[in-house]
Z-matrix of the N, CA and C atoms (Angstrom, degrees):
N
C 1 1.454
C 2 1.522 1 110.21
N 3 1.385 2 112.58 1 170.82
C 4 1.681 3 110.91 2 164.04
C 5 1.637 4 123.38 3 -50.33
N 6 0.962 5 106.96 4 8.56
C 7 1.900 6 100.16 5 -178.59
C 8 1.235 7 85.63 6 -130.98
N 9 1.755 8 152.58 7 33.25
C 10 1.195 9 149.45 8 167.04
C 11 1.504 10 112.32 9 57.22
N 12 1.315 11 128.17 10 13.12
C 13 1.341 12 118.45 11 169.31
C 14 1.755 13 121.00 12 -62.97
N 15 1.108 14 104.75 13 164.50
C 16 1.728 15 112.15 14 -173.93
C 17 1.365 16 106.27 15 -128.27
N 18 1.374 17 112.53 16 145.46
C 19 1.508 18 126.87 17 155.20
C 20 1.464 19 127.00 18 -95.19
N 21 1.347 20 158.81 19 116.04
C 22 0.812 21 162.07 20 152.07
C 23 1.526 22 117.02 21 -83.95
N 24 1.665 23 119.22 22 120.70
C 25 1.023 24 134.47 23 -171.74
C 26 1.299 25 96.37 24 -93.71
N 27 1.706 26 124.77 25 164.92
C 28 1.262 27 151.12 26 177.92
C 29 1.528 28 109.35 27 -128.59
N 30 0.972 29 153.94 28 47.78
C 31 1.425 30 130.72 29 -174.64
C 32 1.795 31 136.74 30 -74.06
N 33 0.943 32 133.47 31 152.97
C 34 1.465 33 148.42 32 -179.97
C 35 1.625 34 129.04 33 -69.20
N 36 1.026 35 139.14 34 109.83
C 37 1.585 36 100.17 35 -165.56
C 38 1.270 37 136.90 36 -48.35
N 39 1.443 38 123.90 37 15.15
C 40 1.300 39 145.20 38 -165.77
C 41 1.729 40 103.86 39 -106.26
N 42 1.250 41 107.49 40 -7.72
C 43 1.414 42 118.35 41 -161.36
C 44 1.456 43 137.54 42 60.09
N 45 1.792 44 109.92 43 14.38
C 46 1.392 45 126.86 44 155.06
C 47 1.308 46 126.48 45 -50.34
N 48 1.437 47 136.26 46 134.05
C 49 1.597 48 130.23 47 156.81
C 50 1.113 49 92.88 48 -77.94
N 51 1.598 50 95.29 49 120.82
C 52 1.635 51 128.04 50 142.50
C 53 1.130 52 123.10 51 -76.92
N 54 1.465 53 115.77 52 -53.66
C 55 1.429 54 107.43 53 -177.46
C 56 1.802 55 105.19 54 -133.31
N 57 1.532 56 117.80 55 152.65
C 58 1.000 57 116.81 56 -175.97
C 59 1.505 58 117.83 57 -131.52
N 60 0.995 59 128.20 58 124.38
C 61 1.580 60 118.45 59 -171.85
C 62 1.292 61 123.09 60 -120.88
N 63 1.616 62 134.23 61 117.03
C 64 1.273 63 127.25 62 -171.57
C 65 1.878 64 101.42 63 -100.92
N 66 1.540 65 100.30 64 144.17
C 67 1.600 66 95.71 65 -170.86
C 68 1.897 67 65.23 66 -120.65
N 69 1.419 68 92.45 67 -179.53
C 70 1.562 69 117.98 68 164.20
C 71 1.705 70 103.54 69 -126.12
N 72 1.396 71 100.93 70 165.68
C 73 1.672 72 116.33 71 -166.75
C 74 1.795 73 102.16 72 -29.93
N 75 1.110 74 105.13 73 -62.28
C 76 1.880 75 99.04 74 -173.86
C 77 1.455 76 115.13 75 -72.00
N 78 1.456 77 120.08 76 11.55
C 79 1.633 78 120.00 77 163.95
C 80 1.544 79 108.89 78 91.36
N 81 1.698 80 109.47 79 0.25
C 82 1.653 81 104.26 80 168.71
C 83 1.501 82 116.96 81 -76.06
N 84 1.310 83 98.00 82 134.71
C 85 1.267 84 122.62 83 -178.65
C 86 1.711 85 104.12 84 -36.30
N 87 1.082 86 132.03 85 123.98
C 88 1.647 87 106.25 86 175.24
C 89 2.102 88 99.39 87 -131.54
N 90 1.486 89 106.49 88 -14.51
C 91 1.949 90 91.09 89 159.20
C 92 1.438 91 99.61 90 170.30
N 93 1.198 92 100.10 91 131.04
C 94 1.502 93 143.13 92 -154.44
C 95 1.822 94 99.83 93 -87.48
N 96 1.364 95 152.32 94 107.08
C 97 1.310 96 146.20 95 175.75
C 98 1.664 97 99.70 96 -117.06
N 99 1.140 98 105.51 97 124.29
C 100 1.760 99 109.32 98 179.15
C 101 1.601 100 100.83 99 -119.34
N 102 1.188 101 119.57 100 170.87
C 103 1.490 102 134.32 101 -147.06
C 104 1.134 103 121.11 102 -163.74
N 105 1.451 104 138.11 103 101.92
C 106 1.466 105 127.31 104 169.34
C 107 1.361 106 137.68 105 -123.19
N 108 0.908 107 147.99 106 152.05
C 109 1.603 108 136.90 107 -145.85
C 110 1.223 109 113.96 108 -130.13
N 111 1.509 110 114.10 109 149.88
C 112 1.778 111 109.02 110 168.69
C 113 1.234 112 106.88 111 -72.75
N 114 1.256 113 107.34 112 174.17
C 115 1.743 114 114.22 113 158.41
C 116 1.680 115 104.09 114 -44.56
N 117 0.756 116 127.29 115 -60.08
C 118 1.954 117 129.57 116 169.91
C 119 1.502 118 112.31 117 -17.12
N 120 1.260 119 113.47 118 -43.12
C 121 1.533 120 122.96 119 -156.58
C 122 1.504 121 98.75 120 76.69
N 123 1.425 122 139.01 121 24.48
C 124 1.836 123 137.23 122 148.13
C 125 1.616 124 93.53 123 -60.25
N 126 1.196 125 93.12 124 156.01
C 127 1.668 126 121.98 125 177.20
C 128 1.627 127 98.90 126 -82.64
N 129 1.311 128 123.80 127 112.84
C 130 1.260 129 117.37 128 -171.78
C 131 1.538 130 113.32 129 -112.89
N 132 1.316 131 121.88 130 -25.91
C 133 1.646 132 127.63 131 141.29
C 134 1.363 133 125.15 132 -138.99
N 135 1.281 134 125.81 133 154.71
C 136 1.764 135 101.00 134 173.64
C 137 1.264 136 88.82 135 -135.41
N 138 1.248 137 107.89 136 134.58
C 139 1.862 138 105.44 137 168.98
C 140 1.477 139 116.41 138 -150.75
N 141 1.380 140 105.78 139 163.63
C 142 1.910 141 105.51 140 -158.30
C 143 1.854 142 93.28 141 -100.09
N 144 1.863 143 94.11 142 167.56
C 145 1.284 144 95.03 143 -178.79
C 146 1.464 145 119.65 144 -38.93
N 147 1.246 146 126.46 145 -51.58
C 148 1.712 147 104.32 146 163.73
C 149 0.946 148 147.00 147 -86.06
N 150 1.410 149 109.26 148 57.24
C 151 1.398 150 132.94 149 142.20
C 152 1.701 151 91.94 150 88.93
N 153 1.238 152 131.82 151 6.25
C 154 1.545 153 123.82 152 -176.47
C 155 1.563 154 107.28 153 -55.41
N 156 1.006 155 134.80 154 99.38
C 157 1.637 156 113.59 155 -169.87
C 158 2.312 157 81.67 156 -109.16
N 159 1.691 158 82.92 157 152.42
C 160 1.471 159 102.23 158 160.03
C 161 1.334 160 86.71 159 -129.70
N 162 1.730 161 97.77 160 143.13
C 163 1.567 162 112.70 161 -172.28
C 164 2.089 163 89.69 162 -107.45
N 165 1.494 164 117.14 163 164.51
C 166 1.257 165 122.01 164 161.83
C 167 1.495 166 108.32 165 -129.86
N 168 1.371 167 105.64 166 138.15
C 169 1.867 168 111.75 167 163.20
C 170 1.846 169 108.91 168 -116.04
N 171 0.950 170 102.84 169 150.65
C 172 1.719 171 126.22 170 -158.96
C 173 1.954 172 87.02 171 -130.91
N 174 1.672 173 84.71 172 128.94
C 175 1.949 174 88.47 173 136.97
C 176 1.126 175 108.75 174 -103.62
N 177 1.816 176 86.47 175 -162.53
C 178 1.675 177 102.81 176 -162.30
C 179 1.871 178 131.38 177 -65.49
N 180 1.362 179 84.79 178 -6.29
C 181 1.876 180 115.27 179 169.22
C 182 1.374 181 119.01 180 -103.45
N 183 1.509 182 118.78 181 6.11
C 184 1.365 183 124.76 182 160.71
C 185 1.774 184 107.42 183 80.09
N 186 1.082 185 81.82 184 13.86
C 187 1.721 186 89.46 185 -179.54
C 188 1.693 187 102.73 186 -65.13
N 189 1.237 188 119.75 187 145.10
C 190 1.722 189 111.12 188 160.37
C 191 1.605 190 116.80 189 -91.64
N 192 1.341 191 95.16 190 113.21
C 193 1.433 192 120.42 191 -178.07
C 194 1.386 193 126.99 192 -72.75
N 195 1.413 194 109.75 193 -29.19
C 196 1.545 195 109.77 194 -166.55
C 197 1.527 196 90.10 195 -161.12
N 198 1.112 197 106.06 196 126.21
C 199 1.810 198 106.52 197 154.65
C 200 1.697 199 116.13 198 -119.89
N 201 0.991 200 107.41 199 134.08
C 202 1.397 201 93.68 200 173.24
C 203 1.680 202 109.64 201 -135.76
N 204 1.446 203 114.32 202 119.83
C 205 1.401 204 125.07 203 -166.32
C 206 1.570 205 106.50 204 -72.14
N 207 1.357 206 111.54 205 -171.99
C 208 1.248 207 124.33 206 173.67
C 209 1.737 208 124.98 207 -57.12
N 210 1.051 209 105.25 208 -37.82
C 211 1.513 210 134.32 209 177.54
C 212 1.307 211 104.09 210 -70.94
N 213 1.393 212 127.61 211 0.34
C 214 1.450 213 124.07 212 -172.90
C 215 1.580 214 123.44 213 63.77
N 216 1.427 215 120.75 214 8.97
C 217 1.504 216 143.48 215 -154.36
C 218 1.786 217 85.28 216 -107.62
N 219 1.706 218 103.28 217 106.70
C 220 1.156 219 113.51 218 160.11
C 221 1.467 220 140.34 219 -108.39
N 222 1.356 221 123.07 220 125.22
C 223 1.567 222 121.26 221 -158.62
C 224 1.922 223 92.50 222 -96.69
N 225 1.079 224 107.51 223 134.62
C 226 1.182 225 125.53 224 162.17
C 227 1.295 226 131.05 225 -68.38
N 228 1.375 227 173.87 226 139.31
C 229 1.386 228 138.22 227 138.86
C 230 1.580 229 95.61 228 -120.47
N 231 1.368 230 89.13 229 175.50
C 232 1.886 231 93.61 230 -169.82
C 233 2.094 232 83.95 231 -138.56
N 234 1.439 233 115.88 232 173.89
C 235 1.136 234 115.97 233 -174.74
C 236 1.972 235 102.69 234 -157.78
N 237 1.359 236 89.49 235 146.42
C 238 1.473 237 95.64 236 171.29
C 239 1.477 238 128.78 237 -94.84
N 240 1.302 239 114.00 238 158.04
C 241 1.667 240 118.73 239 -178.18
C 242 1.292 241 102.22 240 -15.00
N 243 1.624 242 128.88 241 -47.93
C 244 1.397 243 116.31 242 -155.03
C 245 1.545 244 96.61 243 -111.29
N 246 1.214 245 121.23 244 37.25
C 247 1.455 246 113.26 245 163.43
C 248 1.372 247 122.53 246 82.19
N 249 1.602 248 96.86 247 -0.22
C 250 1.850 249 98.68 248 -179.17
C 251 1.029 250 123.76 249 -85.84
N 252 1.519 251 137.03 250 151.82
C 253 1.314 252 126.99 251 164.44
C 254 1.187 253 112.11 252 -55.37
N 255 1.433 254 124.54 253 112.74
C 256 1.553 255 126.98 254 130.67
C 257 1.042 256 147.16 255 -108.85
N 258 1.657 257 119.44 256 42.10
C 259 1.378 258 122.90 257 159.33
C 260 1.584 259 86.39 258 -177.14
N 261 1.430 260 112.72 259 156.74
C 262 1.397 261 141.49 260 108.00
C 263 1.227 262 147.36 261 -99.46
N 264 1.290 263 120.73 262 175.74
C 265 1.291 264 127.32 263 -166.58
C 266 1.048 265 116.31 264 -150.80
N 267 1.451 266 149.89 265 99.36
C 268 1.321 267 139.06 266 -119.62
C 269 1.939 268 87.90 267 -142.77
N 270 1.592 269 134.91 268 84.30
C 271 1.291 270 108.85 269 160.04
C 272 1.721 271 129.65 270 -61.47
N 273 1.105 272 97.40 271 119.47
C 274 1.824 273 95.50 272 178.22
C 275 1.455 274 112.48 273 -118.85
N 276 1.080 275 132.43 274 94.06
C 277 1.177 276 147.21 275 178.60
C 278 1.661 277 117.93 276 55.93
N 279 1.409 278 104.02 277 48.75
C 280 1.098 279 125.86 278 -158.83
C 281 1.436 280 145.79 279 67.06
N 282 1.394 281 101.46 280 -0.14
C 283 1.682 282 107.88 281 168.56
C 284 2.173 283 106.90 282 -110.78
N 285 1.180 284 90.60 283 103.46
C 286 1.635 285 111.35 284 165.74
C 287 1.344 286 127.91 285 -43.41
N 288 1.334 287 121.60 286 92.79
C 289 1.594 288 122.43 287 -167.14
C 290 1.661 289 83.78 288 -99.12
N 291 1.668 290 91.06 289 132.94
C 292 1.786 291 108.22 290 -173.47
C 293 1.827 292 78.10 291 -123.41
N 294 1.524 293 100.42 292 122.38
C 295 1.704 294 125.53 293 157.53
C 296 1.617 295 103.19 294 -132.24
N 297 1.907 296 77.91 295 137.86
C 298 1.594 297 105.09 296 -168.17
C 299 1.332 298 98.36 297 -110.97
N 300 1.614 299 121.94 298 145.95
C 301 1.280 300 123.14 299 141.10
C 302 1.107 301 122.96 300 -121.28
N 303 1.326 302 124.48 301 173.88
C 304 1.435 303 145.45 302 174.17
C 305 1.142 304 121.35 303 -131.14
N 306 1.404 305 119.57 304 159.35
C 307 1.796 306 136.55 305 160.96
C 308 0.894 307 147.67 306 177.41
N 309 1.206 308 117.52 307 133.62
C 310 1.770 309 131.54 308 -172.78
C 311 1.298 310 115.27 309 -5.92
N 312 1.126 311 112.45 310 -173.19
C 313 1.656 312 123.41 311 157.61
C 314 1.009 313 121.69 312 -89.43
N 315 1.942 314 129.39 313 2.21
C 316 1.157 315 108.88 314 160.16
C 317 1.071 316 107.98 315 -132.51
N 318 1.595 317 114.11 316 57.86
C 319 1.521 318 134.44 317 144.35
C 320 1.790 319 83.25 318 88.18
N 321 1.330 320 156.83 319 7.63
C 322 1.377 321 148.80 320 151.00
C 323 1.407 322 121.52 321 -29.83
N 324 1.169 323 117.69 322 122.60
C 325 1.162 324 110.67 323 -177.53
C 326 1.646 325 115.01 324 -81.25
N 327 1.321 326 118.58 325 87.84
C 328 1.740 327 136.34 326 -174.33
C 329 1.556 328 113.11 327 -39.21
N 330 1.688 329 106.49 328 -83.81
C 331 1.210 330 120.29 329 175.02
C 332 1.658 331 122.63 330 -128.05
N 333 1.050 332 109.69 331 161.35
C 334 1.767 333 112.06 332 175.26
C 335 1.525 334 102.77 333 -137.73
N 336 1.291 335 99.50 334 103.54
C 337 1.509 336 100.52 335 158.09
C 338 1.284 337 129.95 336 -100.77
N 339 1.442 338 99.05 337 115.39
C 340 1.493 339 125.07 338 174.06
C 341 1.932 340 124.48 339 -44.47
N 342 1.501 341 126.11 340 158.29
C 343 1.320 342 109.57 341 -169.83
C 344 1.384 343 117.41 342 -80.37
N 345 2.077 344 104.44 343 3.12
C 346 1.631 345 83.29 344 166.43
C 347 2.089 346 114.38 345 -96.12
N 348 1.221 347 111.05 346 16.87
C 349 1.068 348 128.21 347 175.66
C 350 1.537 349 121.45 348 84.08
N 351 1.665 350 97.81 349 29.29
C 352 1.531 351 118.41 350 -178.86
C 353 1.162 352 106.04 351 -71.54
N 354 1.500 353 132.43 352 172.57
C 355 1.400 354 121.51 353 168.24
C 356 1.472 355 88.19 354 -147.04
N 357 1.816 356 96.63 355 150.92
C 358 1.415 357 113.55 356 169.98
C 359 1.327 358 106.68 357 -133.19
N 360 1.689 359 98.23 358 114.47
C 361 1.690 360 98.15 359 171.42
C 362 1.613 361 113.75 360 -94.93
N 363 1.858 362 80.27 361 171.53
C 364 1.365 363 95.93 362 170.99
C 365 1.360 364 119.36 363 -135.28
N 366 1.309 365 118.17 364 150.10
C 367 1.490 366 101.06 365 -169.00
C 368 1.617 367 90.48 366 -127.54
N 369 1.184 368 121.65 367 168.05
C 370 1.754 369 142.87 368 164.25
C 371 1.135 370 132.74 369 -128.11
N 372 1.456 371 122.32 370 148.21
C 373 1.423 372 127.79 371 179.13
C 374 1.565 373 97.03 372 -93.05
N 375 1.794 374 112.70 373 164.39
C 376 1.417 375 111.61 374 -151.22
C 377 1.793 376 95.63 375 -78.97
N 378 1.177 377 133.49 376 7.29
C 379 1.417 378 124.21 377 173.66
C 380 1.687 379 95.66 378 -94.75
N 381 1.390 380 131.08 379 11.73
C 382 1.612 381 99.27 380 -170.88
C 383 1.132 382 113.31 381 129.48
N 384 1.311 383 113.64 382 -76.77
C 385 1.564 384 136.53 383 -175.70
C 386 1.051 385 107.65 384 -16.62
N 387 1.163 386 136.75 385 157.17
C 388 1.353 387 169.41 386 98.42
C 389 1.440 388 122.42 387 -10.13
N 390 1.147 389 123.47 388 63.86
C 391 1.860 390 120.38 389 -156.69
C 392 2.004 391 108.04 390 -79.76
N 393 1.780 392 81.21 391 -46.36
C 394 1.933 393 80.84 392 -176.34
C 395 1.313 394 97.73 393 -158.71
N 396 1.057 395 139.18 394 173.22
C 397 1.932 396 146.75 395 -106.67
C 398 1.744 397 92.21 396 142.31
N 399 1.555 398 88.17 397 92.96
C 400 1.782 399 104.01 398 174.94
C 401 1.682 400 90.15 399 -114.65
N 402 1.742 401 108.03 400 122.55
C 403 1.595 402 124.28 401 -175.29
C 404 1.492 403 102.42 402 -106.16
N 405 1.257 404 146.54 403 -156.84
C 406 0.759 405 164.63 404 -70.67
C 407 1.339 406 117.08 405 132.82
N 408 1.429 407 100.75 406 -70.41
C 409 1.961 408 120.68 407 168.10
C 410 1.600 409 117.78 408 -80.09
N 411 1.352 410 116.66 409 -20.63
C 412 1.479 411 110.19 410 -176.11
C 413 1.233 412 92.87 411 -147.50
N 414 1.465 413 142.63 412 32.36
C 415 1.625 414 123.91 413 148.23
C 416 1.830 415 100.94 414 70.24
N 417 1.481 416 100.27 415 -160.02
C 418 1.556 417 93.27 416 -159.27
C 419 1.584 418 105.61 417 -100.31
N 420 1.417 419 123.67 418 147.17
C 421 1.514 420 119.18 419 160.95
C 422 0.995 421 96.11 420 -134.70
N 423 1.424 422 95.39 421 141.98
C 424 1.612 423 116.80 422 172.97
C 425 1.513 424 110.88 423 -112.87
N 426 1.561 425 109.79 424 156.57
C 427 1.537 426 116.77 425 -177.37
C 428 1.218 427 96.97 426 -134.12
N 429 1.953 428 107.87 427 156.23
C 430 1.592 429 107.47 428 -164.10
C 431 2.019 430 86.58 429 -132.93
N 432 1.172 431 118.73 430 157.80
C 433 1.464 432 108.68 431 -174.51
C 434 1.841 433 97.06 432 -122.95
N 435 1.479 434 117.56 433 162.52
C 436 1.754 435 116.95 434 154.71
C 437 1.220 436 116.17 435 -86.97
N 438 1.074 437 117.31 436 -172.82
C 439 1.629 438 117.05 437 176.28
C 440 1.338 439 116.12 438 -79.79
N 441 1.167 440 124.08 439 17.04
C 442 1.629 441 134.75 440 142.73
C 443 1.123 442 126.90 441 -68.63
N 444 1.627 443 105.08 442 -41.99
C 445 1.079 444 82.86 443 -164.16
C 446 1.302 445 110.11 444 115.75
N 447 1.038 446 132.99 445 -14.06
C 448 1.664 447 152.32 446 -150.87
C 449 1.541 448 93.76 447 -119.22
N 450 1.714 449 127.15 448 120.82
C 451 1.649 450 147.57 449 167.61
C 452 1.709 451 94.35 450 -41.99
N 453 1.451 452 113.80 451 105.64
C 454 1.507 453 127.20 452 164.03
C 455 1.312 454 112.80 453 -68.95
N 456 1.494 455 99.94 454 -52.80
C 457 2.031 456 100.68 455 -166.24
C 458 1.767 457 88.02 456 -165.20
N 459 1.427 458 90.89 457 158.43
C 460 1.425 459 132.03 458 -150.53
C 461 1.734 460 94.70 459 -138.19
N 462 1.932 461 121.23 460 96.77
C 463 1.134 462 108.54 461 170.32
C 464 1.459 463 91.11 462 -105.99
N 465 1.658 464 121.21 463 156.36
C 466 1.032 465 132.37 464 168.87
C 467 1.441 466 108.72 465 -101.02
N 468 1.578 467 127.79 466 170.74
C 469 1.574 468 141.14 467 156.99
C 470 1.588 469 97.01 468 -23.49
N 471 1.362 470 113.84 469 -72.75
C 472 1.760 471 113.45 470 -160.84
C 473 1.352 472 111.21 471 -68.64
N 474 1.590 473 130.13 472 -4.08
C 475 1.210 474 116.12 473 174.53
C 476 1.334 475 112.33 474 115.26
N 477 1.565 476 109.78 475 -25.43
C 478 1.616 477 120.29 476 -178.74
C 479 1.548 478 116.73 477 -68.41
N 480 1.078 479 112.77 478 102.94
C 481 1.819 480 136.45 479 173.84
C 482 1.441 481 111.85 480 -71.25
N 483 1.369 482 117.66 481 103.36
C 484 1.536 483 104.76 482 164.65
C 485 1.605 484 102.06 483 -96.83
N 486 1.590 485 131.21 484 152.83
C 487 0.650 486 146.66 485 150.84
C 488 1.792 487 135.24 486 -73.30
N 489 1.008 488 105.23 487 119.63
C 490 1.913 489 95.22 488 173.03
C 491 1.823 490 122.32 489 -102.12
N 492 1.296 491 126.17 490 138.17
C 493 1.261 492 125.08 491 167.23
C 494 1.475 493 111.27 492 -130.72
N 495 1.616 494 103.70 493 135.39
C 496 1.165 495 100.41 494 179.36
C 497 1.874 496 111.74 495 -139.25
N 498 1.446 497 116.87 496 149.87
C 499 1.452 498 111.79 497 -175.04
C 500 1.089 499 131.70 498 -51.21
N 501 1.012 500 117.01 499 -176.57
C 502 1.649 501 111.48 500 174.22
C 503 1.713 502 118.52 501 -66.88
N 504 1.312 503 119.61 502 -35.15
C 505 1.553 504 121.95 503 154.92
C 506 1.470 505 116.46 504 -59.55
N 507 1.416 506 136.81 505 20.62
C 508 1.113 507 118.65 506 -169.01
C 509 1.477 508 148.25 507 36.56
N 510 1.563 509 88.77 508 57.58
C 511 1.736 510 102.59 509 -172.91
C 512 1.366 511 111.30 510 -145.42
């Protein structure tokens, strides 16, 4: 990076990072990330030189089932027929934040309800898009697309429009 730090990879014969090591410009060690895997090649804990391990559980569709961090703070998720997230379950120091999702028929992510039982939708145009995003925390924004396909404008709650332009390569 710009301050000369380094990464050093570890890999598995599977071609997983196991271990990861950041030095800074003069080659001191500055943080240690270790990594271990099921038979699957799933991430089955990763934890830093002091020993912080977050462990992961998977079902039989490789979904991640359970994480549980250093703090002993375990998130739940649950999943539907087609593999999507639809729920968590987040223990935080003993009060259980339950977030829901939903979606369309073509796998869109609709709504997410939050654990105070807020909901934030989303709506789409028939290619996909992203049309409007009604929050809770920031009111409604709407997005407008070109015939690319490419994000035109960005209105927010207050009215503020950003505009997008992009070249003829689409960038």
């Amino acid at each position: 990076d710009n301050a000369g730090n380094t990464v050093h990879y570890t890999l598995d014969n599977a071609g997983n990072r196991v271990k990861e090591d950041t030095k800074d410009a003069a080659g001191t060690l500055k943080r240690t990330l270790s990594r271990v895997y099921n038979q699957l090649g799933q991430l089955k804990t990763q934890a830093t030189a002091a020993s912080d391990p977050t462990d992961f559980e998977y079902d039989a569709n490789g979904n991640a089932t359970k994480v549980t961090d250093a703090l002993a703070t375990a998130t739940q998720s649950e999943y539907d027929p087609l593999n999507r997230l639809s729920r968590t379950l987040q223990d935080v120091a003993g009060i259980k934040a339950d977030t829901k999702f939903d979606y369309d028929a073509l796998d869109n992510l609709t709504k997410v309800t939050d654990p105070k039982g807020l909901d934030t939708r989303y709506e789409y145009n028939g290619f996909g898009d992203l049309v409007k995003l009604t929050s809770p925390d920031t009111g409604v924004t709407s997005y407008t697309y070109d015939s690319a396909g490419n994000r035109a404008t960005q209105t927010d709650a207050r009215g503020n429009t950003t505009a997008y332009g992009y070249d003829a390569l689409d960038r």
